[in-house]
N, C-alpha and C positions, 0 to 999 in steps of 0.2 A: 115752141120757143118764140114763133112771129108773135104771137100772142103776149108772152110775156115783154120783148120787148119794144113792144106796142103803148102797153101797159105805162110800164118804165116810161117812155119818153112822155107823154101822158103826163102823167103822176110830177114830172119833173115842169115841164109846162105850163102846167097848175100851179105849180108853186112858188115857180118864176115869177109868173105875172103876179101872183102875191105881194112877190117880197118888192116887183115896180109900184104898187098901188100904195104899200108902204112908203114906198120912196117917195110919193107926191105930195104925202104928209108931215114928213121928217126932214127935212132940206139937209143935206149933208156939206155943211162950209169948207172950200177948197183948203183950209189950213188945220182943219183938223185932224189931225192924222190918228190921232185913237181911232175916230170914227172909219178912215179912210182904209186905216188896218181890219176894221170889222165887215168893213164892204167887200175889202180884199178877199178875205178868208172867204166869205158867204161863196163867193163868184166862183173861186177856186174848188170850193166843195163842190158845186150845183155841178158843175163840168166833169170831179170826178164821179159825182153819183151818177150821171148819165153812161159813163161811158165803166164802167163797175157792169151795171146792169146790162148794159150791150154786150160786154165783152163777157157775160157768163155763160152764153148760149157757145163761146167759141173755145172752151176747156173742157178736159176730160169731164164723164159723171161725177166722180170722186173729188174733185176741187172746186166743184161748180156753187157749194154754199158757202166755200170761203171766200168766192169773190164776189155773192150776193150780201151776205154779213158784212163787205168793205162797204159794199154801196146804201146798206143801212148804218154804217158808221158815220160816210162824209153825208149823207140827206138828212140826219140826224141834227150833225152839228150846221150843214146848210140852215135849216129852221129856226132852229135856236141863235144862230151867230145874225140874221137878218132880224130875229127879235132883238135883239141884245144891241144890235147896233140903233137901232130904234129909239130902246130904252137911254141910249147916251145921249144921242142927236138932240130928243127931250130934256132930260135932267141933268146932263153931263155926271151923270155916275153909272156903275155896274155894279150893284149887287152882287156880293161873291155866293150869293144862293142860286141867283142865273145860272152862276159858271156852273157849280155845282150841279146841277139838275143835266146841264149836256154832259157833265164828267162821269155821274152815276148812272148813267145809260149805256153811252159811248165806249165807256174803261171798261167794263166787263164783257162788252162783245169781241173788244179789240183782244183780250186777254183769254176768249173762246176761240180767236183762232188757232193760239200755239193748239190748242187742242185739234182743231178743226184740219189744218194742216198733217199733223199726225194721222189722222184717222183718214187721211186721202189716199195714204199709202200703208192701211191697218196697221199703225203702232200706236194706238191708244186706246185708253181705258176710262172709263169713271172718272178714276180716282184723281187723275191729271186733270180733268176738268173742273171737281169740285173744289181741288186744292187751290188752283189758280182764282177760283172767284171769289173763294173765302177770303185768298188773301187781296186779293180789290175791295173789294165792298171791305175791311177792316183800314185799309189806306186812305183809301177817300173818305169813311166816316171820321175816322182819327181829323184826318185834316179839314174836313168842312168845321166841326164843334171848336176845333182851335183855331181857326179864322172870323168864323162867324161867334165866336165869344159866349158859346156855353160851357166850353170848357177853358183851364189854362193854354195858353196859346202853346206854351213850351212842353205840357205834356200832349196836346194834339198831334206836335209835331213827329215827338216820341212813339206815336200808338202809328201814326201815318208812315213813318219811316220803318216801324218792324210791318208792316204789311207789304211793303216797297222790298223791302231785304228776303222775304220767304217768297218774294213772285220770285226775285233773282237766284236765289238757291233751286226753285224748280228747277229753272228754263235752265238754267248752267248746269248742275249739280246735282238734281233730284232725277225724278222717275221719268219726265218731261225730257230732261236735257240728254238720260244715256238712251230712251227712248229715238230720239232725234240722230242722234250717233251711231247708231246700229243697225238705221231704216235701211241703210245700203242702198237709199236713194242721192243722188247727186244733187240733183235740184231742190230736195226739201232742206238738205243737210247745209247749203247756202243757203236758204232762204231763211231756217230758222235761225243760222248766226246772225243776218242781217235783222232781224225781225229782235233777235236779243240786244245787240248794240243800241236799236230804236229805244228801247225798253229801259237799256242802264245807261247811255249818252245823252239821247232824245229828253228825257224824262228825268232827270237831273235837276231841269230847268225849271219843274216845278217847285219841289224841295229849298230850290237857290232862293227864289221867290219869296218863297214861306219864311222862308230866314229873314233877308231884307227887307221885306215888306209889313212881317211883323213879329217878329225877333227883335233884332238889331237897328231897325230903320236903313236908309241909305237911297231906299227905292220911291218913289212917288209913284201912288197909285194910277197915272198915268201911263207912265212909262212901265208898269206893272202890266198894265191891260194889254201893253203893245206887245210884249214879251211872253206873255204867254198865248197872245194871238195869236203870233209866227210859229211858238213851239206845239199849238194845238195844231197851225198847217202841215207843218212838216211829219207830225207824229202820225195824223191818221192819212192821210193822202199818201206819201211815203210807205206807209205797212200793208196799205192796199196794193199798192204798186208792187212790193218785192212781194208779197202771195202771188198776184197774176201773173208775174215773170215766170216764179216758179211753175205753178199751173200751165205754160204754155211751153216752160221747156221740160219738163215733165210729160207729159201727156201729148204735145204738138198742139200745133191750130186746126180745129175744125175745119173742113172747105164747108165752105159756100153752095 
């Protein structure tokens, strides 16, 4: 385990000094605040994938790849969010194909944990796993072809939103949800209500988005970028956190 988190800081180190050497080239102007928002997130990720990775040597076996899966969530979008910020500093635009590319990575790992959770205290199956990722990858394809204008934007929304509505029939209602209910575990049984609220509050603010932004208007791609900045922080950093909680009061903290 010295090993791996040797690795980890490493690995993270690396990446840092990347995303500065970046920065010598991109000048980032004190009043931008898209930008400032994209720097934000980057910073905030890079901190939690450090400490994701450290803290997985200090939880039971059984929850120990839910909280290395957190730390390839936030080092994930760390990469991508210091590219992205890059790419605005230069052109002042964000491609919604960027976003997309951390969302179809990210959304499905983040949506292997309800599973991954489960099985730390053997209440899960397949079948909970597959259904959750079907139903990702059919949301995020819905909504990238209807933002990105291969398909109509209003029926993208439509194919994005029944992919959104059968994650939440799982997690609540499905095999997933009485699964969760009947672990007669305490700590998973909060964690996974917290982890569902992330999923149907948190995650809202996409959908909102997709409406205003290109539905209805209202929103300026600006203030579009900054808003799902914050709600990309809060969504993966946040579901990290409540898995580790539960992981450690589950199982306790390793000594040292």
């Amino acid at each position: 385990m010295k090993k791996l988190k040797l690795f980890a800081l490493t690995a993270v180190a690396l990446i840092g000094a990347s995303g500065v050497a970046n920065a010598e080239t991109a000048m980032l102007a004190s009043d931008d605040f898209v930008g400032i928002s994209f720097w934000l997130v980057s910073m905030v990720m890079l901190a939690s994938t450090a400490f994701f990775f450290l803290e997985a040597g200090n939880v039971a076996a059984g929850w120990r790849t839910s909280i290395i899966v957190s730390g390839l969530v936030t080092g994930i979008a760390f990469v991508h969010y210091v590219y992205m910020r890059d790419v605005w500093v230069i052109t002042g635009e964000s491609p919604t194909v960027y976003r997309y590319i951390d969302w179809l990575i990210t959304v499905p790992l983040l949506m292997i944990e309800f599973y991954l959770v489960l099985a730390a205290v053997g209440k899960a199956n397949s079948g909970i796993f597959w259904r959750l990722l079907i139903g990702t990858v059919v949301m995020l394809v819905g909504g990238y072809l209807g933002e990105a204008g291969y398909i109509n934007a209003t029926l993208g929304f439509v194919i994005g939103m029944a992919g959104w509505f059968y994650i939440l029939y799982e997690v609540f209602s499905g095999e997933a949800g009485k699964a969760a209910a009947k672990s007669g575990n305490k700590a998973l049984v909060t964690a996974f209500g917290a982890m569902r609220m992330i999923v149907t509050v948190g995650w809202a603010i996409y959908p909102l988005g997709y409406v205003f932004g290109y539905l209805t208007g209202g929103v300026d791609a600006d203030s579009l970028n900054v808003i799902y900045n914050i709600a990309d922080l809060l969504n993966k950093t946040a579901f990290g956190l409540i898995i580790w909680a539960a992981a450690i009061q589950s199982g306790g903290r390793k000594a040292k």
